[in-house]
N, C-alpha and C positions, 0 to 999 in steps of 0.2 A: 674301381679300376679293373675288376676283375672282368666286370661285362664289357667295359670296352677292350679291352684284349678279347675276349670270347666274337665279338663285334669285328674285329679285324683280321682274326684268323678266321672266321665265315667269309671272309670277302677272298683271303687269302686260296682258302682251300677252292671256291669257286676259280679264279684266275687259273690256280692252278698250274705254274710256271716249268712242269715235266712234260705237262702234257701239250701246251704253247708251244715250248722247245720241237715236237714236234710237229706243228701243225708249220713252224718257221723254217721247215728243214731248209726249203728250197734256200732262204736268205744264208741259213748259216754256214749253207755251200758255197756260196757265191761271193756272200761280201767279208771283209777283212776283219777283224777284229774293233780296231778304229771304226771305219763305216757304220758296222753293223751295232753298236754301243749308239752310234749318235743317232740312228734311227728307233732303235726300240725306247732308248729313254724317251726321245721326242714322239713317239707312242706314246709311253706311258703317263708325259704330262698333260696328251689328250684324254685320254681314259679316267685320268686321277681328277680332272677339270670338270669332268661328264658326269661323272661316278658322286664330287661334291655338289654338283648341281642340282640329282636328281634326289641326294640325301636333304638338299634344303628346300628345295620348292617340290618333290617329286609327287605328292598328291594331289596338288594344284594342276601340276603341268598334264593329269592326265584325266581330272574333275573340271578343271577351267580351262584351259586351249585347250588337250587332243579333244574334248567333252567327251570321254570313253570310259570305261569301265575299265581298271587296272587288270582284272580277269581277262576280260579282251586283249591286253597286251603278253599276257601270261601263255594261253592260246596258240596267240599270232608264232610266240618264241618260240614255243615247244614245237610245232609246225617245220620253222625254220632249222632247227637242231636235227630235226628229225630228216631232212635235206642233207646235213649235214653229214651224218652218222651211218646214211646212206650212200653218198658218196666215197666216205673213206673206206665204206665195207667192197666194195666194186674198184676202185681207184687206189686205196691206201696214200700215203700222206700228200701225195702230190692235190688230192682234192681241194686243199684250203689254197691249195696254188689257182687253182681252176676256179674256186667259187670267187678271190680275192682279185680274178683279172691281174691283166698287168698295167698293173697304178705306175705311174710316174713319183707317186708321191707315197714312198713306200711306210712312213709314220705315220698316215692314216689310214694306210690299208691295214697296220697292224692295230690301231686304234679299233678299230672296226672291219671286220665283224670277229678278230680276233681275242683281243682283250675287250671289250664293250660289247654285251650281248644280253641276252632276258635276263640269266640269272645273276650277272654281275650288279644289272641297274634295278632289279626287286632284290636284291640284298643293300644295294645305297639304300632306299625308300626303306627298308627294315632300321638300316642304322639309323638312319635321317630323325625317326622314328623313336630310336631307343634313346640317343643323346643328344646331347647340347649342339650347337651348331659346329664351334669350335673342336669339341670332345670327335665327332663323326666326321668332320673330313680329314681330323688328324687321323683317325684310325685308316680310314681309305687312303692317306696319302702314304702312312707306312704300311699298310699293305699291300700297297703297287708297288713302293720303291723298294721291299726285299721281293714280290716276284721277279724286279725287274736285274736285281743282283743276282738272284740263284742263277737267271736267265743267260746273265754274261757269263758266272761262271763255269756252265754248262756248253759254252759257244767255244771258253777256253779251252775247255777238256775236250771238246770236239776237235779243235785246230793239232791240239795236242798229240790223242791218240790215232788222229785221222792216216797221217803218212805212213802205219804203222798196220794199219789193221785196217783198210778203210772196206773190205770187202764184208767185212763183219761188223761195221758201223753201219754200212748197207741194209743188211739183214734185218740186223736189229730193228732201226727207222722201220723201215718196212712192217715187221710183225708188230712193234708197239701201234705205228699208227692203224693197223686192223683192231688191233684191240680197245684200242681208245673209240673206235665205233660203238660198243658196247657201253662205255659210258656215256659217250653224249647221246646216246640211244635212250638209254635210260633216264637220264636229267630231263629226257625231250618228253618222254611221256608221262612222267611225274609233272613236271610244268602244265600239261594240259591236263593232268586230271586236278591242280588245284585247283585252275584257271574256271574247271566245268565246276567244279563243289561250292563254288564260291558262288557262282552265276544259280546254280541251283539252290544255295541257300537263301537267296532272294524270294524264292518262289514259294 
């Protein structure tokens, strides 16, 4: 019991539902309470769908179809993060506005490249890995559905404090999403130096 809890707060602390919050700002401006509930859960039953997918077959899908090296996928991410991390240092939050386009279909814009990203689906393949089939998408499935509650409750308190203070809800958004640069900065470069140790352990 205890690793599968240690197994779901890995996936949790990845998701990471403070730092999504802002990467959503643009949504939590714009859409209502209502709305914005029925999109992100329907996000996150894409992610939680993806996330069990790659926990049950994710060796397969990247030894037998991509025929790739999971290193190679590790690489590719930290690559991309690192796009990422850059944009928000130059841009600040509005970046995941910019990289995510403007979807029509705003449940899988947050599916992807929001909540669904390298190190969300090399921590499924980890779980996939540690438990039962059963035991690992339970865990990923409650570890999406509390980021996806702190997420609302955070949308609340925004609606809340917003009328109030909204010049300083501003701010705020703003300097955290510079600083969250610094983390996905860092996860991007740890990503590619497994990704190389791994590829080098080969050799």
């Amino acid at each position: 019991m205890t690793d599968l809890i240690q197994s779901a707060v890995l996936l949790l602390v990845l998701l990471n539902p403070f730092l999504v919050i802002v990467y959503l700002v643009d949504m939590v401006e714009k859409l209502d309470h209502k709305s914005f509930s029925k999109v992100l859960i329907h996000g996150g039953m894409i992610a939680a769908a993806v996330f069990c997918s790659f926990a049950v077959v994710g060796d397969f899908i990247f030894s037998g179809i991509v025929q790739a090296e999971f290193a190679s996928f590790q690489i590719f991410g930290g690559l991309v993060f690192v796009l990422i991390g850059l944009q928000f240092v130059f841009r600040g939050p509005t970046a995941i506005e910019i990289l995510r386009g403007d979807s029509k279909h705003l449940a899988g814009a947050i599916a992807m490249p929001v909540l669904i990203g390298p190190g969300t689906i090399s921590a499924s393949v980890v779980i996939g890995k540690r438990h039962e089939v059963w035991q690992a998408c339970g865990a990923i499935i409650v570890a999406v559905a509390i980021s996806i509650a702190i997420m609302l409750a955070l949308k609340s308190l925004h609606d809340h404090v917003r009328p109030h203070s909204e010049p300083l809800i501003k701010r705020y958004i703003e300097i955290a999403g510079r600083i969250t640069a610094l983390y996905v900065g860092t996860i991007a470069v740890d990503m590619i130096m497994q990704g190389v140790r791994t590829w080098v352990g080969k050799f």
